[in-house]
C-alpha positions in Angstrom: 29.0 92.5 42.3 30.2 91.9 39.0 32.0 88.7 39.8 28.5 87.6 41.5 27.0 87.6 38.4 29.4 86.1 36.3 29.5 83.4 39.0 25.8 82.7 38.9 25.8 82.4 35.3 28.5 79.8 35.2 26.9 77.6 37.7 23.8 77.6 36.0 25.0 76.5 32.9 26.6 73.8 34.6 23.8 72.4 36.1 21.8 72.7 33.0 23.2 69.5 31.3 22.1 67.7 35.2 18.5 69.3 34.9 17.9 67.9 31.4 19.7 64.6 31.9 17.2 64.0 35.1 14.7 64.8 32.5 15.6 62.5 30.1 16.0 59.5 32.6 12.5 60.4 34.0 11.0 59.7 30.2 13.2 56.4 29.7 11.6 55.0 33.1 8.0 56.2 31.4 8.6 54.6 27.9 9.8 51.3 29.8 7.1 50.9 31.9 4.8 51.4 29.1 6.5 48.8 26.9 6.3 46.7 30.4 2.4 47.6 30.7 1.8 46.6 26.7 3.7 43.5 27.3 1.3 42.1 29.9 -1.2 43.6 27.8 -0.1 41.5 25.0 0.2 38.4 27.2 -3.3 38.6 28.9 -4.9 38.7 25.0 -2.8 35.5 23.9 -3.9 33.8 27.7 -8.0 35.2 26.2 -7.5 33.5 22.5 -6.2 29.9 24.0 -9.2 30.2 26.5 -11.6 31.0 23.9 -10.1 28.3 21.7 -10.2 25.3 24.0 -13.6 26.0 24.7 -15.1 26.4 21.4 -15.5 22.9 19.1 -12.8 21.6 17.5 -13.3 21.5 13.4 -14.5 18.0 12.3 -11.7 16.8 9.9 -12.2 18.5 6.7 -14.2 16.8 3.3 -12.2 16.6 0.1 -13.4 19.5 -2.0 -14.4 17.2 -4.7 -17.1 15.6 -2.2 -18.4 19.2 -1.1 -21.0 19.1 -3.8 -22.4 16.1 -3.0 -22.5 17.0 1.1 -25.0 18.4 3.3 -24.4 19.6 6.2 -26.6 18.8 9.3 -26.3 21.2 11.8 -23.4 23.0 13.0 -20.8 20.3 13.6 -21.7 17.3 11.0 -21.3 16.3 7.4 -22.8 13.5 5.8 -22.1 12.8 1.9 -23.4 10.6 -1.0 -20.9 9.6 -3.3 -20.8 6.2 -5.6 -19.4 5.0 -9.1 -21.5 3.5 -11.7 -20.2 1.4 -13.9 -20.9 -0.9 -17.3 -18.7 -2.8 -19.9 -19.4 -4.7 -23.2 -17.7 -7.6 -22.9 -17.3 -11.0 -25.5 -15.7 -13.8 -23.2 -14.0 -17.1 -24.8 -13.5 -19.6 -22.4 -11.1 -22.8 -23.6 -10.0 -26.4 -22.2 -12.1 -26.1 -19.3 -12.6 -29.8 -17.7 -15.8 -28.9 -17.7 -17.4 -29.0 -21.6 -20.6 -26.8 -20.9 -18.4 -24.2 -19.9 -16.2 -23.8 -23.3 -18.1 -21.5 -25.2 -18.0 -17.9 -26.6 -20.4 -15.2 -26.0 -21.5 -11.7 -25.2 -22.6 -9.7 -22.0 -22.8 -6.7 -19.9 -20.6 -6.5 -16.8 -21.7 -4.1 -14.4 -18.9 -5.4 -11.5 -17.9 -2.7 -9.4 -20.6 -0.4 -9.2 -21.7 1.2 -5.9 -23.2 4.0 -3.6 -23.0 5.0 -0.6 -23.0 7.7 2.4 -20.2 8.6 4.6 -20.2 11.4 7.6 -18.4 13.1 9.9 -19.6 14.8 12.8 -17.3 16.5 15.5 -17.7 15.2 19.0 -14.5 17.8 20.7 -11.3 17.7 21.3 -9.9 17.5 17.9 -12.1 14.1 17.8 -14.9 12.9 15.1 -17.0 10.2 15.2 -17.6 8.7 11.3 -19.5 6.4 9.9 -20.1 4.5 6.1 -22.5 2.4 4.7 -22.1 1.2 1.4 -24.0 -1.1 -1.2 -23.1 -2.9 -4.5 -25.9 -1.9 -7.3 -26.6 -4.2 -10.3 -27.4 -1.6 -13.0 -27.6 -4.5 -15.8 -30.6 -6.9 -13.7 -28.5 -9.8 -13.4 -29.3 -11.6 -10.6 -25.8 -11.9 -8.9 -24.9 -13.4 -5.5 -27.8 -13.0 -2.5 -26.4 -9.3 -1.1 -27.8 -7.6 1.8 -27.8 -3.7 2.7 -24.5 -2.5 3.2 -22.6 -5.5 1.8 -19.6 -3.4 1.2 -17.2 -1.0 3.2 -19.6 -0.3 5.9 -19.1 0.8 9.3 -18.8 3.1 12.6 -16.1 4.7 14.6 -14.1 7.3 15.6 -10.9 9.5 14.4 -8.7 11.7 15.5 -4.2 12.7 15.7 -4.5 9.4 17.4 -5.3 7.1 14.2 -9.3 5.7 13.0 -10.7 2.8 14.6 -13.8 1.4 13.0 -16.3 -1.6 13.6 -18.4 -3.1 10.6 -17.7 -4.6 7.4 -14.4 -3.6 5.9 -11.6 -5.0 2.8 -8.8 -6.3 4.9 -5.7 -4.2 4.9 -4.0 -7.4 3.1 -6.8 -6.6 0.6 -6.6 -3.2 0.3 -2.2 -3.5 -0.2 -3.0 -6.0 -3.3 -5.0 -3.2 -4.6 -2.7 -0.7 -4.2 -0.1 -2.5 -6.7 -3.1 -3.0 -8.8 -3.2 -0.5 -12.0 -7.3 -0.4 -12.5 -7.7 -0.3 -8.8 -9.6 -4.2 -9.0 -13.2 -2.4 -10.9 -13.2 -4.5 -13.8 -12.5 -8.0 -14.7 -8.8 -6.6 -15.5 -7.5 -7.4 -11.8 -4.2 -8.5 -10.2 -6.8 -11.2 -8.6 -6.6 -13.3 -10.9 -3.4 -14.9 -9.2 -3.3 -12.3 -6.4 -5.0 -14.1 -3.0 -6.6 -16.9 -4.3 -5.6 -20.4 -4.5 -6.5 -22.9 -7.4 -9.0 -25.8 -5.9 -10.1 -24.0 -3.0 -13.3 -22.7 -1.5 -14.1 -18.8 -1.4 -13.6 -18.9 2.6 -9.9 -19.2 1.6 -9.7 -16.0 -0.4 -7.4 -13.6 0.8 -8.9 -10.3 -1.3 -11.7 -10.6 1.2 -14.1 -8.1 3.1 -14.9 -9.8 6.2 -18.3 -9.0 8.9 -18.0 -8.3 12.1 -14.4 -7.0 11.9 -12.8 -4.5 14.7 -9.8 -2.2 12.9 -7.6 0.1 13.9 -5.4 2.9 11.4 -2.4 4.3 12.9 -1.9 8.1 12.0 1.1 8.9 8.9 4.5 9.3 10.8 7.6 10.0 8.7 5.9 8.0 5.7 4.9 5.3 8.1 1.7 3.6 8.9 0.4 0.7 10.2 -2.8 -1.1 10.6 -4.7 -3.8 12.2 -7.8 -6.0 12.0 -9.2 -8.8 13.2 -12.8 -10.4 13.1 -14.7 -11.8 16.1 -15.4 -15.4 16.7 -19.0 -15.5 16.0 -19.4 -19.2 14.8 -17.4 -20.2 17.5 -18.3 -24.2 18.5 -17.1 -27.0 20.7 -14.8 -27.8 17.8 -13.8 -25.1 15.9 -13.0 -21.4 17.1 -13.0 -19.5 13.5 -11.7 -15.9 13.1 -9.7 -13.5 11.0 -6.7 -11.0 11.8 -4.5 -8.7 9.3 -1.6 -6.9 10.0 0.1 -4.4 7.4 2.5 -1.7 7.7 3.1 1.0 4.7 5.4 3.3 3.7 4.8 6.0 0.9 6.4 8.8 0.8 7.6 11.0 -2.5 8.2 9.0 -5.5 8.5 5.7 -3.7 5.6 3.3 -1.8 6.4 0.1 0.3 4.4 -2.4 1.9 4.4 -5.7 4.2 1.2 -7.4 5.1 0.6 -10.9 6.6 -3.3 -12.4 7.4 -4.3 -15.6 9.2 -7.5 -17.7 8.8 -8.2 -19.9 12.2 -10.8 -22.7 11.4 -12.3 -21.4 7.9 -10.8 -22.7 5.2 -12.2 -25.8 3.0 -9.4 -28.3 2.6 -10.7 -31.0 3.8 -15.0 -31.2 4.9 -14.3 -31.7 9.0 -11.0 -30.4 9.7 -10.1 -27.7 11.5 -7.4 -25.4 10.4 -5.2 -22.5 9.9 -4.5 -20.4 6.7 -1.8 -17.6 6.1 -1.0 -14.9 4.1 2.3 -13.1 3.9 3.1 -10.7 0.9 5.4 -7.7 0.3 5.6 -4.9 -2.3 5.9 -1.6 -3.5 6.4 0.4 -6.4 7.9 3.6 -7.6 6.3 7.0 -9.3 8.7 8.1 -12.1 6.3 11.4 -13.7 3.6 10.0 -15.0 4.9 6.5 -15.0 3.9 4.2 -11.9 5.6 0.9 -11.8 4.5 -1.8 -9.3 5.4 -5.2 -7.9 3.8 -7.8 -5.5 5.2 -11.1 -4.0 2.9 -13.9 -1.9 3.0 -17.1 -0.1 0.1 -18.3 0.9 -0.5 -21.5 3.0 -2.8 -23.7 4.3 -3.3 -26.3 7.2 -5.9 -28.8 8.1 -5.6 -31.3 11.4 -6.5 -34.4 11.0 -9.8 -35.2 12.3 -11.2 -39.2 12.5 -10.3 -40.9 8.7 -10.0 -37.8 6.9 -7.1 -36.7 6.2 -4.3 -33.6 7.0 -3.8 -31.3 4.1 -0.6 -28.8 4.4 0.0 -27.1 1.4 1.5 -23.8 0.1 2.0 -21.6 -2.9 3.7 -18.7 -4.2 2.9 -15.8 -6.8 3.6 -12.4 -8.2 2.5 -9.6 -10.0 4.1 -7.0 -11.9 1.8 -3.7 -12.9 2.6 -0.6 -15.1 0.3 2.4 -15.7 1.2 5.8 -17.9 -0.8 9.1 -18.4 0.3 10.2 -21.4 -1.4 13.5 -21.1 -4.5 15.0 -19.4 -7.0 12.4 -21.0 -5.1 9.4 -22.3 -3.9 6.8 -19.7 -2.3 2.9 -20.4 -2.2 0.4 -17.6 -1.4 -3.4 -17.9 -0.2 -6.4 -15.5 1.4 -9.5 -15.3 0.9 -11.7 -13.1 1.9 -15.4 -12.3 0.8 -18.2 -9.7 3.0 -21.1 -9.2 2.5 -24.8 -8.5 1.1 -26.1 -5.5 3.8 -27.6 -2.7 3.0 -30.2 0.0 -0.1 -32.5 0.3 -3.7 -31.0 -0.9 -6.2 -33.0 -0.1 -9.1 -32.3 -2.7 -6.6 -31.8 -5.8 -4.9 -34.8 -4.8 -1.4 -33.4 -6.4 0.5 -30.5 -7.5 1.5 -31.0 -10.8 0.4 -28.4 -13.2 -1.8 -26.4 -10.6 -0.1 -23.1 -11.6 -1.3 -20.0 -13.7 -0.3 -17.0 -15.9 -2.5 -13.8 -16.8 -1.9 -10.7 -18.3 -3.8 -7.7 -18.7 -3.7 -4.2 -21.0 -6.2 -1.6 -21.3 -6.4 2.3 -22.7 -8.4 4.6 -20.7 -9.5 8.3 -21.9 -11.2 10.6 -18.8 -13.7 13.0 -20.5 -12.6 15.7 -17.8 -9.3 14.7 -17.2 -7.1 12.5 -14.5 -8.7 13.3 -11.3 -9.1 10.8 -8.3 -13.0 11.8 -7.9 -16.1 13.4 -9.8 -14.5 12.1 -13.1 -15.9 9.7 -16.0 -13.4 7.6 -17.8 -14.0 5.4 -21.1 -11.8 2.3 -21.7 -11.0 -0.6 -23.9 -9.4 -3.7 -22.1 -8.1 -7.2 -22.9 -7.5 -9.8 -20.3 -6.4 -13.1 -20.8 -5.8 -15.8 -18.0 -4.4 -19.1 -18.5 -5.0 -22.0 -15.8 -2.5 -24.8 -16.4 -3.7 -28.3 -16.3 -5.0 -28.6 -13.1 -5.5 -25.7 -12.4 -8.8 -23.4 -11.4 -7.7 -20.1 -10.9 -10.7 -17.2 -11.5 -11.2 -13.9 -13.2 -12.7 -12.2 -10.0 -15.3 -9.4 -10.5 -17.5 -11.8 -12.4 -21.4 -11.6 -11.8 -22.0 -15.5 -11.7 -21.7 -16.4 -15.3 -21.3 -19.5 -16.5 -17.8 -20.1 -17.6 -17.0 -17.2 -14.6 -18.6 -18.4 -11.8 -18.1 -18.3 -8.1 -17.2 -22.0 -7.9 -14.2 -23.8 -8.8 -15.8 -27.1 -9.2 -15.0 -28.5 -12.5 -12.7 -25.8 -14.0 -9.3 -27.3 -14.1 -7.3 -25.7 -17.2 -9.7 -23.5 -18.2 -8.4 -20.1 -20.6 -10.4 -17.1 -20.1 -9.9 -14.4 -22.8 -12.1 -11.3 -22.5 -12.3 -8.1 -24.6 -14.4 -5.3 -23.4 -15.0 -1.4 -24.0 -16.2 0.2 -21.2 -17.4 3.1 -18.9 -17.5 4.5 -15.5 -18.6 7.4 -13.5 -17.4 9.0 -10.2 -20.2 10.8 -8.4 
């Protein structure tokens, strides 16, 4: 009996280690099928969120903080904001050995040349999508009575935006413009400008400017890849005829990324231009730049040919001329107030036949510009008001008509070239400006 027990005992302590190991495996299948059951858990919540988030409106691309003062917002998916700069310099103007004697004189004025307002807005339309729109107006603060203007005579326009790039119809700067102004230290507000040279031709007609913001324009902005971007723009042929077939288009591609910024831009003018009073025609633009961020330093350069073609139509005859420039522009903020810009720039003589100058000997130009700026609330791109001093001093050589741009219609600055071969321009100025 004795053995019976002792028997008993030692099978049951064997099968102990069985009973609690069957135990054991029993809560191992539990605790993995509830990791299995919180997984698909998990799973069905992230399959809820993207649901929930393709459905509901996508955010309208977001407004600069500095314009968030200045915005309303109209209803639950738009935007609109008023922003503007105001503007006004002191200037005294000496204009020299100008062909035409009315024009040499010296005197005293206010410039009000860049100032504007205008509204912008975004409002959401899904999809990641936003329809915008812009109009904006030139203001003349001083009551001079500058060139007939209507509403929205500046960057004005509608369209949409998105990952996909911006396209826009309106009135727009050509992206050629917009790359001269990028090389451009005071941004082309004030009579200090790389236009001087920059996109203008001495002799010829404003339709043969190439710093131009052209109507009825159609543009599209490719989005930022890598540093890259690209855009394109072209104008409609509105004054189309039986003879002529007149339109704009302007290619650019970018690059700016980290320190450095690169460009390439080329613009064509089909039937506008003014070389000869009946032909028809074609003008071109090609320039390339860049420039270089060292600190506080920015250093900038700009080379253009531009070149004109007239056929011959009847007795008048063909014109086919070209001409080359460049521009070389510093700026420096020497702290959080103080900032020095100045530019070089220089045109060079005239090549091939021009019909209206009739030559090309001494139809170059030189200019130069320097001016100290001190922001009140610092260097910021927006909401900021900045008082500066400036000298600018452009020299036309002998046959030469070349224009400070910017210029409110005064005599000895006006719109026309008629009459101005050789003329110096020296201005001084002290000015100010506001950002709203």
């Amino acid at each position: 009996m004795m053995k019976q027990k002792h028997l008993a005992v030692i099978v049951g302590a064997m099968l102990v280690p069985t009973f609690a190991f069957a135990q054991s495996a029993d809560r191992l299948d539990a605790l993995v099928a509830q990791i299995e059951a919180l997984k698909t858990e998990i799973a069905n919540i992230k399959k809820a969120q993207s649901a929930a988030a393709a459905q509901a409106p996508a955010q309208a691309p977001a407004v600069s903080a500095s314009d968030k003062k200045n915005t309303v917002k109209i209803g639950t998916n738009a935007e609109v904001t008023l922003y503007g700069r105001v503007m006004a310099q002191v200037e005294n103007i000496k204009v020299t050995d100008s062909a035409t004697a009315a024009d040499n004189l010296s005197k005293s004025r206010v410039g009000a040349h860049n100032t504007n307002i205008g509204v912008k807005g975004e409002l959401d339309v899904g999809g990641g999508n936003a329809a915008i729109f812009q109009m904006e107006q030139r203001v003349s603060i001083n009551g001079s009575n500058g060139p007939a203007r209507g509403f929205a005579d500046r960057n004005s326009g509608v369209g949409f935006k998105g990952d996909w790039g911006t396209v826009r119809v309106g009135r727009w700067n050509t992206p050629y413009k917009d790359q001269t102004i990028k090389v451009d230290p005071f941004n082309e507000t004030t009579l200090a400008a790389n236009t001087f040279v920059m996109g203008q031709v001495s002799s010829l007609g404003g339709d043969d400017i190439f710093h131009a913001r052209q109507s009825n324009s159609i543009q599209y902005w490719s989005p930022k890849v890598n540093g890259f971007s690209g855009k394109a723009y072209f104008t409609t042929n509105t004054s189309k005829t039986t003879t002529v077939n007149p339109y704009n288009m302007s290619l650019t591609l970018d690059y700016d990324q980290g320190p450095l910024f690169a460009f390439v831009g080329y613009e064509t003018h089909k039937d506008s231009g003014d070389l000869t009073a009946l032909a028809t025609g074609n003008d071109k633009g090609v320039h390339v730049g860049g420039g270089y961020r060292i600190g506080n330093t920015t250093l900038s350069v700009i080379w253009e040919k531009l070149s004109f073609h007239a056929d011959r139509i009847g007795a008048t005859a063909a014109a086919d001329m070209s001409r080359n420039a460049w521009f070389l522009g510093a700026g420096h903020k020497f702290d959080n107030k103080f900032t020095l810009r100045g530019g070089y720039g220089i045109a060079g003589n005239q090549s091939g036949v021009n019909a209206i100058a009739g030559g090309n000997a001494a139809t170059g130009a030189k200019g130069l510009y320097a001016m100290v700026g001190y922001a009140l609330n610092g260097h910021k791109t927006a909401d900021k008001t900045e008082i500066f001093a400036q000298y600018v001093r452009l020299n036309n050589d002998r046959n030469a008509s070349y224009l400070l741009t910017n210029n409110d219609g005064a005599n000895g600055l006006s719109d026309t070239h008629a009459g101005s071969e050789g003329a110096k321009y020296n201005v001084l100025s002290i000015g100010v400006m506001t950002y709203f």
